[in-house]
C-alpha positions in Angstrom: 45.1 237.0 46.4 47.2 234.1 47.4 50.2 232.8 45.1 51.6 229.5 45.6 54.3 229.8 43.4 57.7 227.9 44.5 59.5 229.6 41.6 58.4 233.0 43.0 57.9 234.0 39.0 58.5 238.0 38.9 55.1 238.1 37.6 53.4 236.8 40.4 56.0 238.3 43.3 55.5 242.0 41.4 53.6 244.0 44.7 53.4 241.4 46.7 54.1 240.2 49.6 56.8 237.3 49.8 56.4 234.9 52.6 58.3 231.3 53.6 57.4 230.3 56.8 53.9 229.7 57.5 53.3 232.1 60.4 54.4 235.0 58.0 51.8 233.5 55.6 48.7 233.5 58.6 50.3 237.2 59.4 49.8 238.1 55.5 46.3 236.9 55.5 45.5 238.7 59.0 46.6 242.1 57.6 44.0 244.0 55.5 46.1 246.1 53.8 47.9 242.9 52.3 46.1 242.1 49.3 49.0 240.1 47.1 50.7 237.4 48.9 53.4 234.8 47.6 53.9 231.7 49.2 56.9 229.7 48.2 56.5 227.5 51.0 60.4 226.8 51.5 60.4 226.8 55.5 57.3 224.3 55.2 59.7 222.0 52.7 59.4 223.7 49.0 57.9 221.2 46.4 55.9 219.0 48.4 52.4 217.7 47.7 52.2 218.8 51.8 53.8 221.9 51.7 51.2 222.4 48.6 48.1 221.1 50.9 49.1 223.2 53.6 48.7 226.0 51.7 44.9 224.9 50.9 44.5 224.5 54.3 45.2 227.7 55.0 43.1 229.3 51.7 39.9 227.0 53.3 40.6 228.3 56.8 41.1 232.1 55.7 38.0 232.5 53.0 37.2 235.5 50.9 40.2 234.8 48.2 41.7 234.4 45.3 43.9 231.4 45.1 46.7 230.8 42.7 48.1 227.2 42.1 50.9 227.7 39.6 52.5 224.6 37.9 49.2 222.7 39.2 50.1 219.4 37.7 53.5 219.1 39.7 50.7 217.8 42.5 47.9 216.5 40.7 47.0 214.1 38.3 44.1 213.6 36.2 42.1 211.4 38.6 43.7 213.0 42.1 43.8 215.8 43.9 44.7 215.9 47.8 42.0 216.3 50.4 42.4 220.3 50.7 42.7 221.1 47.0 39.4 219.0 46.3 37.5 220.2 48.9 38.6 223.7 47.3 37.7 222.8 43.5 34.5 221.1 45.1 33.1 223.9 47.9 35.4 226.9 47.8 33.0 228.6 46.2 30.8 228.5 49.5 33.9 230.1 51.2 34.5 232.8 49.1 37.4 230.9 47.3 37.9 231.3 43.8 40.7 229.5 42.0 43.5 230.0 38.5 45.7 227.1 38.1 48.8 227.3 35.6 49.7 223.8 34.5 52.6 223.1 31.7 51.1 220.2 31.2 47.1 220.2 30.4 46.4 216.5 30.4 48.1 216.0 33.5 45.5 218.2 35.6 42.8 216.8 37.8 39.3 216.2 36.1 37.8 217.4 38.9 39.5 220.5 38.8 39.0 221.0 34.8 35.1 219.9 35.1 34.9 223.3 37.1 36.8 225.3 34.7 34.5 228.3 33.4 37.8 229.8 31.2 40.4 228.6 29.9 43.6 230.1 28.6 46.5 227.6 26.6 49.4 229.4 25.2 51.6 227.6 23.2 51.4 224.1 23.0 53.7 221.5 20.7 53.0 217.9 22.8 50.1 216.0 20.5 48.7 214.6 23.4 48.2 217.6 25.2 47.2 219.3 21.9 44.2 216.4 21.7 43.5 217.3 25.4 42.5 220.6 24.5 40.7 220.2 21.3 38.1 218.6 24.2 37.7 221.4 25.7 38.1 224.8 23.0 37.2 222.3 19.7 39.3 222.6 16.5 41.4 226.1 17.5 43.2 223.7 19.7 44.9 222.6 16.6 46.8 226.4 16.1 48.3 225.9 19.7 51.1 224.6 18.2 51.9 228.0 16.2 51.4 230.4 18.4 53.9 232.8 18.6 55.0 232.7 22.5 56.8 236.0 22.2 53.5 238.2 21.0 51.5 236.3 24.2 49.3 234.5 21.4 46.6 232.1 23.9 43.4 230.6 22.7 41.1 231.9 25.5 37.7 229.4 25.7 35.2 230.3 28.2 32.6 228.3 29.1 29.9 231.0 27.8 31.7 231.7 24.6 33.7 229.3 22.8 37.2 229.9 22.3 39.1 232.4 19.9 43.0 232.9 19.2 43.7 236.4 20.9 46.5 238.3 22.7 46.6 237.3 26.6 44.5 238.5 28.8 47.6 238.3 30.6 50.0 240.1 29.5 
């Protein structure tokens, strides 16, 4: 699994292995006993829509992952997605890359990234427009997001072969 979390969230950096500069990142991936790796990126430049394709670079180069995008919509938009990440969303699948993006912001992630989605997982969500977003995607228990109780990880999980139901996280 590969993180690319700036932030380095405690959830994410929990067992693994915290890299900056890329080389320690190509090392990471290189080592079989690594199976956890954090990115933040900071000797490439931090929060950069580069530093950010570099990493997909290296996910498409390596294969045979799991690859994290956290806070996704800090370099997409809904109709854009850099060269790297698309090519992921699009063929990853044919290189053994599978992808989970965290966005605080649903609306503001990439079609092309959402029209692969096969589960989806909102926690609490208060903005109306975001809240309209969803209803889209998981129908009318979109319009509880806005109650859920943050604290007891209430989520609506959809997936794409089930509908969507209010339930505890699946990640918590």
């Amino acid at each position: 699994m590969l993180i690319f979390d700036p932030n380095c969230e405690p959830a994410y950096a929990s067992g693994a292995r915290i890299v900056d500069r890329e080389l320690d990142l190509i090392d990471a991936l290189r080592d079989p006993a690594c199976k956890r790796i954090l990115w933040r990126g900071l000797a490439a430049g931090g929060l950069t829509v580069e530093t950010f394709e570099r990493v997909n670079e290296i996910a498409w180069a390596a294969g045979d992952l799991t690859l994290v995008w956290e806070e996704i919509d800090r370099w997409t938009g809904p109709q854009k997605l850099p060269p790297f990440a698309l090519a992921l969303v699009n063929q990853g699948r044919h290189r053994g890359v599978a992808l989970i993006a965290a966005s605080r912001r649903p609306a503001r992630v990439s079609r092309d990234l959402t029209a692969s989605a096969t589960r989806i997982v909102a926690f609490q969500v208060r903005e109306p427009r975001d809240v309209a977003y969803l209803r889209e995607w998981i129908g009318q228990e979109a319009d509880g997001l806005p109650g859920l109780d943050a604290n007891a990880y209430e989520c609506v999980a959809w997936t794409d072969a089930g509908g969507a139901a209010k339930k505890k996280s699946p990640f918590a």
